[in-house]
N, CA, C and O atoms as CSV, one atom per row, in Angstrom:
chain,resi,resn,atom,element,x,y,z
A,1,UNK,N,N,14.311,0.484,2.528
A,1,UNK,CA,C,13.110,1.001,1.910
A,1,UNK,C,C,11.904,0.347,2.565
A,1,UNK,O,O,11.751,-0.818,2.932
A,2,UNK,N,N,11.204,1.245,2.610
A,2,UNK,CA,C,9.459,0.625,3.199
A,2,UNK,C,C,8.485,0.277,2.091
A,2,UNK,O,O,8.270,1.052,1.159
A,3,UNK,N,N,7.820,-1.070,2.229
A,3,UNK,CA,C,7.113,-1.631,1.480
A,3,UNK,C,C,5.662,-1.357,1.766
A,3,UNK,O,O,5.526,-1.633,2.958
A,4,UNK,N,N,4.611,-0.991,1.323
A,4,UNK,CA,C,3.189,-1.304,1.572
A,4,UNK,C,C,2.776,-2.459,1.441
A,4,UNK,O,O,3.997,-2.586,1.347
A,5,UNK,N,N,2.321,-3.444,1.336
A,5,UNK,CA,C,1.863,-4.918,1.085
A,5,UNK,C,C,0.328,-4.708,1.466
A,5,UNK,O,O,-0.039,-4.412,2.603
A,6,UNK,N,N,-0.602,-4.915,0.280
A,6,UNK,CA,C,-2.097,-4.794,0.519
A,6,UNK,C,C,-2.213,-6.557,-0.315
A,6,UNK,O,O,-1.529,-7.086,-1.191
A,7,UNK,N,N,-3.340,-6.999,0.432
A,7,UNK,CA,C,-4.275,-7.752,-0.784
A,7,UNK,C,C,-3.923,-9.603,0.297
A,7,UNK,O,O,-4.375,-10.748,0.324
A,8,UNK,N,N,-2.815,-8.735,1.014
A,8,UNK,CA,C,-2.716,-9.996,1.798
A,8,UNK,C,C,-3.965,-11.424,2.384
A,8,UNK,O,O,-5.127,-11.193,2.718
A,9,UNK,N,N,-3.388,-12.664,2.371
A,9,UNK,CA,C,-4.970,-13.240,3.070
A,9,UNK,C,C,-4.692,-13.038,4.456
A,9,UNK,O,O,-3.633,-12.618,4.923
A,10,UNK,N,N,-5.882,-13.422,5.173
A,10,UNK,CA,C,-5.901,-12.501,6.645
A,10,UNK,C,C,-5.087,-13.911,7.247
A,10,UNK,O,O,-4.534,-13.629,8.310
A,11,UNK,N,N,-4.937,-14.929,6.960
A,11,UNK,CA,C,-4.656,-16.042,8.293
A,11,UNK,C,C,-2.872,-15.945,8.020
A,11,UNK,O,O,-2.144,-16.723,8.636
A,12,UNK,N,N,-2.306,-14.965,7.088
A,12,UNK,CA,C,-0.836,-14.606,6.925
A,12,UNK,C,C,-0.588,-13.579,8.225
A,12,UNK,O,O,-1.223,-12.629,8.684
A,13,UNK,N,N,0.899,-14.384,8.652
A,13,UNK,CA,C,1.733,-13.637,9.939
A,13,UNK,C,C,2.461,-12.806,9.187
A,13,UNK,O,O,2.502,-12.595,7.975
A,14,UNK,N,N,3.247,-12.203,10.466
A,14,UNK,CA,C,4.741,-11.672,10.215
A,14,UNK,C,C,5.959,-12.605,9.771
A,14,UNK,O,O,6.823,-12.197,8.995
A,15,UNK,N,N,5.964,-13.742,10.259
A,15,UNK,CA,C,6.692,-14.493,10.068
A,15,UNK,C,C,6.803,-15.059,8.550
A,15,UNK,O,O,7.790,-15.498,7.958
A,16,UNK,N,N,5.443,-14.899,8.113
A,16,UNK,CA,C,5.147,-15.703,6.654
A,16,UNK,C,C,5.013,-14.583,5.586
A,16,UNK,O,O,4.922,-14.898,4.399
A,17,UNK,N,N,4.996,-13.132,6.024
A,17,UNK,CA,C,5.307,-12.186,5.165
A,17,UNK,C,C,6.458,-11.877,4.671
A,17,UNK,O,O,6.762,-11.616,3.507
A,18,UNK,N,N,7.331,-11.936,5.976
A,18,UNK,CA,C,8.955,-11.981,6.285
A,18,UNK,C,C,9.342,-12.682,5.401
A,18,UNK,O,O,10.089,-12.144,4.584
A,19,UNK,N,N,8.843,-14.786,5.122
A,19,UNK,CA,C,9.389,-15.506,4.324
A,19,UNK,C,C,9.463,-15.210,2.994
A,19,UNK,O,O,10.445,-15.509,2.314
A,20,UNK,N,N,8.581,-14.691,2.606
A,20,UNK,CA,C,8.007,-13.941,1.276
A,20,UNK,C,C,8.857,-12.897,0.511
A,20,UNK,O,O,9.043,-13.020,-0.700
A,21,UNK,N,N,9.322,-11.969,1.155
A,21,UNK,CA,C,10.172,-11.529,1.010
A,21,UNK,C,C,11.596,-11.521,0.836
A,21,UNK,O,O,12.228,-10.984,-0.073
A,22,UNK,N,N,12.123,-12.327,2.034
A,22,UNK,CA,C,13.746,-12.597,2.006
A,22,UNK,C,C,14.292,-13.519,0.447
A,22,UNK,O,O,15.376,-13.943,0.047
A,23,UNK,N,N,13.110,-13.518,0.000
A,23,UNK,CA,C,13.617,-14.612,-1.052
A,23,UNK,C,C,14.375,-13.301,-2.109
A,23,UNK,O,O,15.183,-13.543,-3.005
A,24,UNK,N,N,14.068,-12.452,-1.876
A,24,UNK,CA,C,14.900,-10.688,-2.907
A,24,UNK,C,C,16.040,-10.074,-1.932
A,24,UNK,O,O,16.651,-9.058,-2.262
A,25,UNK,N,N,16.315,-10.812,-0.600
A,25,UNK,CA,C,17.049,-9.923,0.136
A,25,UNK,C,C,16.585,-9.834,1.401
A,25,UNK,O,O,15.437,-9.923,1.836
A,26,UNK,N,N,17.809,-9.613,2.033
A,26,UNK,CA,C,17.520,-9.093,3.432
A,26,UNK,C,C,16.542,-8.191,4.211
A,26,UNK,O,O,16.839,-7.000,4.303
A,27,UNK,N,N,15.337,-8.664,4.816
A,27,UNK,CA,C,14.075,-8.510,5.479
A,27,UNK,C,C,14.901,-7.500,7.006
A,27,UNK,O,O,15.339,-8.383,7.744
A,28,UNK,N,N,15.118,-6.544,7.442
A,28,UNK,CA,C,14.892,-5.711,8.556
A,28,UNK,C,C,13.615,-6.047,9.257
A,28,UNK,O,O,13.726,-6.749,10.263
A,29,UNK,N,N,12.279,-5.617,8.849
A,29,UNK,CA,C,10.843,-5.867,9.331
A,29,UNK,C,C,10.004,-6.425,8.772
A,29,UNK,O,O,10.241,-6.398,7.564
A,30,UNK,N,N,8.744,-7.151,9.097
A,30,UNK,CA,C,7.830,-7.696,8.502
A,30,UNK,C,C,6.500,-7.416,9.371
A,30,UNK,O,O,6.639,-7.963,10.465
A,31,UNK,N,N,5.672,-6.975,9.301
A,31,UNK,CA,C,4.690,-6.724,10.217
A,31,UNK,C,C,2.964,-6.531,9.383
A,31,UNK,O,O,2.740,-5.731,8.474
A,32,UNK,N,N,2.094,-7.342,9.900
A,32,UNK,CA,C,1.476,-7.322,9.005
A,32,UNK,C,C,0.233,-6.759,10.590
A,32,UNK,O,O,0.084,-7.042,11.779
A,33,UNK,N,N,-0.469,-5.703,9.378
A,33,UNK,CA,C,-1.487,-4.420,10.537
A,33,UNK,C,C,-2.577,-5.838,10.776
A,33,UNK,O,O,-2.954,-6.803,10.111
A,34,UNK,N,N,-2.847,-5.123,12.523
A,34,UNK,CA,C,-3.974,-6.133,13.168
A,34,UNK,C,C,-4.719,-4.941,13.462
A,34,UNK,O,O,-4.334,-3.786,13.644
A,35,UNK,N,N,-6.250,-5.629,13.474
A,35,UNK,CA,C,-7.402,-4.626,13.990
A,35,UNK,C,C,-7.004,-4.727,15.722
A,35,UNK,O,O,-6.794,-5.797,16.294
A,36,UNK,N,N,-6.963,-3.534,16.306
A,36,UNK,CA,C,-6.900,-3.324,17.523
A,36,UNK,C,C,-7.744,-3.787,18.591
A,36,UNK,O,O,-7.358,-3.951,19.748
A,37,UNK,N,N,-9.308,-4.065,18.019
A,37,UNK,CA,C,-9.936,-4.916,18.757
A,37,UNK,C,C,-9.941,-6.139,18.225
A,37,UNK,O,O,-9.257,-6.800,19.006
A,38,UNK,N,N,-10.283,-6.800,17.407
A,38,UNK,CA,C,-9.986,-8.196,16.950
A,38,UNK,C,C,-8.935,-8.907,17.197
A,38,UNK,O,O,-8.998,-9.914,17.901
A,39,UNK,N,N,-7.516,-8.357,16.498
A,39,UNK,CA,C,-6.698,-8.808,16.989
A,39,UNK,C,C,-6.072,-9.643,15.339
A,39,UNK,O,O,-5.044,-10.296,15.162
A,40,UNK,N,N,-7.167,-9.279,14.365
A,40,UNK,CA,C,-6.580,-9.993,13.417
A,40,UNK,C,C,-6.327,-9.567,12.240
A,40,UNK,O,O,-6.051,-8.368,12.288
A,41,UNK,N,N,-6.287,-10.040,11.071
A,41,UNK,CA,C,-5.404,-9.209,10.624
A,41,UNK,C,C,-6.264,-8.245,9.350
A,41,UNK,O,O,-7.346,-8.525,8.834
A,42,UNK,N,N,-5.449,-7.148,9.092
A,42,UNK,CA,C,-6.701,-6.090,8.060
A,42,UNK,C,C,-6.402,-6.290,6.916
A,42,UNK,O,O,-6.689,-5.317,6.219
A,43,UNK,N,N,-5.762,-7.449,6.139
A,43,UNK,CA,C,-4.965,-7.774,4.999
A,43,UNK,C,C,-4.189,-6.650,4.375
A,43,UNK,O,O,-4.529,-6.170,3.294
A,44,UNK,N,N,-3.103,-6.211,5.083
A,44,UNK,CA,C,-2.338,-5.467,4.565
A,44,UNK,C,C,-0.960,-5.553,5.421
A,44,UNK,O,O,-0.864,-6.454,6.254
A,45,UNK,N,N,-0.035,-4.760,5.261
A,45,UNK,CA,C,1.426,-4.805,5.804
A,45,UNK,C,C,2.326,-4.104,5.824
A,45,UNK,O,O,1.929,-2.946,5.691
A,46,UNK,N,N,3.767,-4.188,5.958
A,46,UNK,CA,C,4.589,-3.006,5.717
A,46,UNK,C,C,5.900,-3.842,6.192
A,46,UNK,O,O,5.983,-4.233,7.357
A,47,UNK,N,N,6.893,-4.090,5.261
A,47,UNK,CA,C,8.462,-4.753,5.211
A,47,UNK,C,C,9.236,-3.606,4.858
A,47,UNK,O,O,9.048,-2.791,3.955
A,48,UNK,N,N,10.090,-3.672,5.673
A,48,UNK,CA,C,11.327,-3.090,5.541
A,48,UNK,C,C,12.749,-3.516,5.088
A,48,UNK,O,O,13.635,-3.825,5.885
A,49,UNK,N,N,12.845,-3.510,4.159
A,49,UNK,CA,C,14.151,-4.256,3.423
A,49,UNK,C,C,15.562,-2.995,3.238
A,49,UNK,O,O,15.472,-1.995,2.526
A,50,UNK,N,N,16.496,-3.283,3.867
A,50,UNK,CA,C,17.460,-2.348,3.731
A,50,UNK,C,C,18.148,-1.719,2.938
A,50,UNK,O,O,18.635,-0.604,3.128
A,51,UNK,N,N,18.283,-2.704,1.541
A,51,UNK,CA,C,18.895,-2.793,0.577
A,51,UNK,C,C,17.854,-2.331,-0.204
A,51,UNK,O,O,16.808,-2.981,-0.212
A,52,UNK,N,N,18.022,-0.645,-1.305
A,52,UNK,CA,C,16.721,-0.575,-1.797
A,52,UNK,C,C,16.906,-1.366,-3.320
A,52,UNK,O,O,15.885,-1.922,-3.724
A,53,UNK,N,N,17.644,-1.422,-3.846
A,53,UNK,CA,C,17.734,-2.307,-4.940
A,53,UNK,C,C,17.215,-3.954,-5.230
A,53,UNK,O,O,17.110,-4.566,-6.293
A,54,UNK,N,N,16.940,-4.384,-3.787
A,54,UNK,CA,C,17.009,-5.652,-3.156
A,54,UNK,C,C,15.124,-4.935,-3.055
A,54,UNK,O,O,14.393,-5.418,-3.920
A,55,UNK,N,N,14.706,-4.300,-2.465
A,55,UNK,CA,C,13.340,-3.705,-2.189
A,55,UNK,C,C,13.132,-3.616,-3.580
A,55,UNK,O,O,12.126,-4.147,-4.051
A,56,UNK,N,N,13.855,-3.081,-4.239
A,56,UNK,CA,C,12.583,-2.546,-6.045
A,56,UNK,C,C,12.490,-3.533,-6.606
A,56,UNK,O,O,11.489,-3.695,-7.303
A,57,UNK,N,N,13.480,-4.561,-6.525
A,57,UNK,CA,C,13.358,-6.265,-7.143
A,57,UNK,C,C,12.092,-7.177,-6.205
A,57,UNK,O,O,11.580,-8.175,-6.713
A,58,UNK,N,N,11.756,-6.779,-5.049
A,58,UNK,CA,C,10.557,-7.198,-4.667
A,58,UNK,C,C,9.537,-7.029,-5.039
A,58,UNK,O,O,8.650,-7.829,-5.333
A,59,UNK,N,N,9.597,-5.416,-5.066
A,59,UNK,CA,C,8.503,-4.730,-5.393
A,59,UNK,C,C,7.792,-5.341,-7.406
A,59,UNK,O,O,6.705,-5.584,-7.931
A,60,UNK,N,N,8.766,-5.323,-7.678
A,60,UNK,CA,C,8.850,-5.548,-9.268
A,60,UNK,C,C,8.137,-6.996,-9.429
A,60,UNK,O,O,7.109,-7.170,-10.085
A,61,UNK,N,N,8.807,-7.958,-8.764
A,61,UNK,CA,C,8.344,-9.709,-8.848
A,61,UNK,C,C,6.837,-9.239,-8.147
A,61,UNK,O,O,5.950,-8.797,-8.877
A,62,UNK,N,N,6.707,-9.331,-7.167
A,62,UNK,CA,C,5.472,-9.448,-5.723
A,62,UNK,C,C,4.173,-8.891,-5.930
A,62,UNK,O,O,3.050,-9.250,-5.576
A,63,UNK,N,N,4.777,-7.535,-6.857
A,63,UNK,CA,C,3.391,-6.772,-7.114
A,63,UNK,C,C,2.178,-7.685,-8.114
A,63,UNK,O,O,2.692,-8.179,-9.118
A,64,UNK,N,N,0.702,-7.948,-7.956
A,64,UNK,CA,C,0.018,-8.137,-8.656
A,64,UNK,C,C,-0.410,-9.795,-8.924
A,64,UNK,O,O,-1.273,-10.253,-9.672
A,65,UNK,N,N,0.656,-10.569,-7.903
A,65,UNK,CA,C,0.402,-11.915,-7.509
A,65,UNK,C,C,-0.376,-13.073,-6.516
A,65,UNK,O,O,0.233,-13.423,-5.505
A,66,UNK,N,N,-1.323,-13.491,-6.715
A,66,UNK,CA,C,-2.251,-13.945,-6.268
A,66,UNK,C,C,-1.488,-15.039,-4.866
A,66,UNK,O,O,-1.012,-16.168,-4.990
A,67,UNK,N,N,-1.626,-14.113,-3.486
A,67,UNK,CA,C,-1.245,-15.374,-2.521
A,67,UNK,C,C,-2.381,-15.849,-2.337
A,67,UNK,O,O,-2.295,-17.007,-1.929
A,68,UNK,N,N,-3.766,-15.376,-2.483
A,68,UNK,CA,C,-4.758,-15.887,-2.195
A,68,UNK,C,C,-5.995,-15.522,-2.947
A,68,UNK,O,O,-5.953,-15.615,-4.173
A,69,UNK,N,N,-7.204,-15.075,-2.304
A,69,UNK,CA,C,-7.871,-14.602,-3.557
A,69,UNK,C,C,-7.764,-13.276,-4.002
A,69,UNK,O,O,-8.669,-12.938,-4.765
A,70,UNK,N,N,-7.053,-12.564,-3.787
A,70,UNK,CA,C,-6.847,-11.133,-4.556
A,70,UNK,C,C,-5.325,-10.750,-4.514
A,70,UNK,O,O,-4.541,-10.649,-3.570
A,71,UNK,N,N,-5.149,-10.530,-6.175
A,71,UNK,CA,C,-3.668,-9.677,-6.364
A,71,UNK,C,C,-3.463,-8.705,-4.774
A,71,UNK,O,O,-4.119,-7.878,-4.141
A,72,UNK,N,N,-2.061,-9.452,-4.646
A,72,UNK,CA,C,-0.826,-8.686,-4.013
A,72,UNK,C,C,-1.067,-6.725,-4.615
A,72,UNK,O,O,-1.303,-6.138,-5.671
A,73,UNK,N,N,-0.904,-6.492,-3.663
A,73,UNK,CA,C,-0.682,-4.582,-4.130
A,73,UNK,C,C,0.885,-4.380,-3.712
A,73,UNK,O,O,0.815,-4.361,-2.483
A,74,UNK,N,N,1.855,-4.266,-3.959
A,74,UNK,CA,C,3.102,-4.609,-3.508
A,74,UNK,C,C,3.828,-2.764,-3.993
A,74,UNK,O,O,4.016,-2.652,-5.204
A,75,UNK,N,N,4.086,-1.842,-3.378
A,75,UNK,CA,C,4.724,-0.900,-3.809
A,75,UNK,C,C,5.066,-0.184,-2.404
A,75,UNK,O,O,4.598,-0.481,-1.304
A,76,UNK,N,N,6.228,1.086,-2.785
A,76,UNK,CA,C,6.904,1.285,-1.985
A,76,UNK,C,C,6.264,2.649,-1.134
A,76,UNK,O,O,5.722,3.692,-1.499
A,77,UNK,N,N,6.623,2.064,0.180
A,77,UNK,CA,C,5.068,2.520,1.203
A,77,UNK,C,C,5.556,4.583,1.376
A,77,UNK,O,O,6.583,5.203,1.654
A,78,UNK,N,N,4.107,4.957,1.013
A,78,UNK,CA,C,4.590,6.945,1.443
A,78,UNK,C,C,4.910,7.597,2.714
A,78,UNK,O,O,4.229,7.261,3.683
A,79,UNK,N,N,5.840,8.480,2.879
A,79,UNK,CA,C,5.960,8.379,4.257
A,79,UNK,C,C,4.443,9.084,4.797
A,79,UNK,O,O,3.533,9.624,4.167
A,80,UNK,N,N,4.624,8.829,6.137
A,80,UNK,CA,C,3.591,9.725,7.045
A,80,UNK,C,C,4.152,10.984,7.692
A,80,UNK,O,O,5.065,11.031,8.517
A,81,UNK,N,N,3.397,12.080,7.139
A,81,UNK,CA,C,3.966,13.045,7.589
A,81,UNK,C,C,3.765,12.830,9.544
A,81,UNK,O,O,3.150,12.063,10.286
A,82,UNK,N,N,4.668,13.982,9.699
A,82,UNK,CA,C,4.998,14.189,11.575
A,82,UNK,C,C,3.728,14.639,12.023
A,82,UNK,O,O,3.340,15.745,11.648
A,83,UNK,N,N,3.085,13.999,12.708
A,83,UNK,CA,C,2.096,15.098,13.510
A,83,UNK,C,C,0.702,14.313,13.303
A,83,UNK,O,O,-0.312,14.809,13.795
A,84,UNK,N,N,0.634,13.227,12.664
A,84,UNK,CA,C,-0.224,12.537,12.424
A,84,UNK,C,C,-1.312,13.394,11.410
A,84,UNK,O,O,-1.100,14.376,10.698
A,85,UNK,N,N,-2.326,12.756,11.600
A,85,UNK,CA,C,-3.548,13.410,10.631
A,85,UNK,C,C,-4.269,14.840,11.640
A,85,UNK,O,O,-4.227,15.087,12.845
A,86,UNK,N,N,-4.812,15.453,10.630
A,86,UNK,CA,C,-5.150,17.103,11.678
A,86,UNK,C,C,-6.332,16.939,11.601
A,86,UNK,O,O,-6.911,17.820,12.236
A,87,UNK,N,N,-7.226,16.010,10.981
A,87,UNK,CA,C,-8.733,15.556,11.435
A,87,UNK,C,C,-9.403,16.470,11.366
A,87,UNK,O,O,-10.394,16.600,12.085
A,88,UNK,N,N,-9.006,17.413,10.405
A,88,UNK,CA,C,-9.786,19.323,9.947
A,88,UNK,C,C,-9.124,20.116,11.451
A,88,UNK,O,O,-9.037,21.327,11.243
A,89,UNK,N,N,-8.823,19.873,12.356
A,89,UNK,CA,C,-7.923,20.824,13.511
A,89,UNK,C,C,-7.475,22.062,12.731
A,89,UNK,O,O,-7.715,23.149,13.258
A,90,UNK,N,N,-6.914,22.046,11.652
A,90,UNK,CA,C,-6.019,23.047,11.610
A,90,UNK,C,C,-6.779,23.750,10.041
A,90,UNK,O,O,-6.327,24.137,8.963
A,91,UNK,N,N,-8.023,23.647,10.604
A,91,UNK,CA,C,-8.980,24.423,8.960
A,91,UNK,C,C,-9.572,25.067,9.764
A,91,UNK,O,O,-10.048,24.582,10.790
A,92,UNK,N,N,-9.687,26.982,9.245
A,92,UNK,CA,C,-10.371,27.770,9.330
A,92,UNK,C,C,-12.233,27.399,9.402
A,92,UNK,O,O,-12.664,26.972,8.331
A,93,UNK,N,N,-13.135,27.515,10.377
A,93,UNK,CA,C,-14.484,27.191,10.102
A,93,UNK,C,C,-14.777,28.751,8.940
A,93,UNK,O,O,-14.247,29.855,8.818
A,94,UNK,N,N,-16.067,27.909,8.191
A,94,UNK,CA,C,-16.631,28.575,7.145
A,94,UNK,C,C,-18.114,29.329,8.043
A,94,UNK,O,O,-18.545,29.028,9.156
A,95,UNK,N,N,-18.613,30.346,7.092
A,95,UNK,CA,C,-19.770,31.006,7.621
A,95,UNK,C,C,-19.287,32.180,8.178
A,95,UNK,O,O,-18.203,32.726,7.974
A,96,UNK,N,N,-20.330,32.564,9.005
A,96,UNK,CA,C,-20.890,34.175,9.671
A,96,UNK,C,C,-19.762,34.176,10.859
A,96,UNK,O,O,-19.342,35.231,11.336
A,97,UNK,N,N,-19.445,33.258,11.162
A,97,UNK,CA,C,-18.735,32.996,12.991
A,97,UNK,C,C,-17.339,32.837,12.775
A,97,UNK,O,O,-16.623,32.627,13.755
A,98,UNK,N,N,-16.693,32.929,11.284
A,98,UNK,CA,C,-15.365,32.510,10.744
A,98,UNK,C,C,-14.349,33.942,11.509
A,98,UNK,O,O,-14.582,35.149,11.557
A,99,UNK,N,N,-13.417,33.271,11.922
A,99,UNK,CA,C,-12.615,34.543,12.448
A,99,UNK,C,C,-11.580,34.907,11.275
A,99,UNK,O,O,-10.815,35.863,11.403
């Protein structure tokens, strides 16, 4: 199962998200999102725990707990649809010029 993890503090790794977790079960991924130019981190994340029973017992403890100054957001992450975002691409324009 895929985890969302928001609320994170920014000077938290992968490694220390990872630790955080395994304490409910076996960790697959731990990856916590970096700004592409900075390089650091956007306080948020995404764990992959294999076992989803082992994932909803995370989700259940983790959610709403202060690692730092703001509650953990801890729930189980939505998929992304295929094809990424359509950024209005695939909307009819409005007005006189509408085909």
């Amino acid at each position: 199962m895929n985890i969302f993890v928001a609320g994170l503090p920014y000077d938290l790794d992968d490694a220390e998200l990872e630790e955080i977790f395994e304490k409910f079960g076996q960790v697959k991924t731990a990856k916590v999102a970096l700004d592409k130019e900075t390089g650091k981190s956007r306080g948020f994340g995404f764990v992959d725990m294999p076992n989803a029973d082992e994932a909803k017992d995370a989700i259940e403890n983790l959610n709403d707990i202060n690692l730092g100054k703001k509650p953990l957001v801890v729930k189980a992450a939505e998929e992304r649809s295929s094809g990424g975002s359509s950024g209005g691409a695939n909307r009819r324009p409005s007005g006189p010029n509408r085909y």
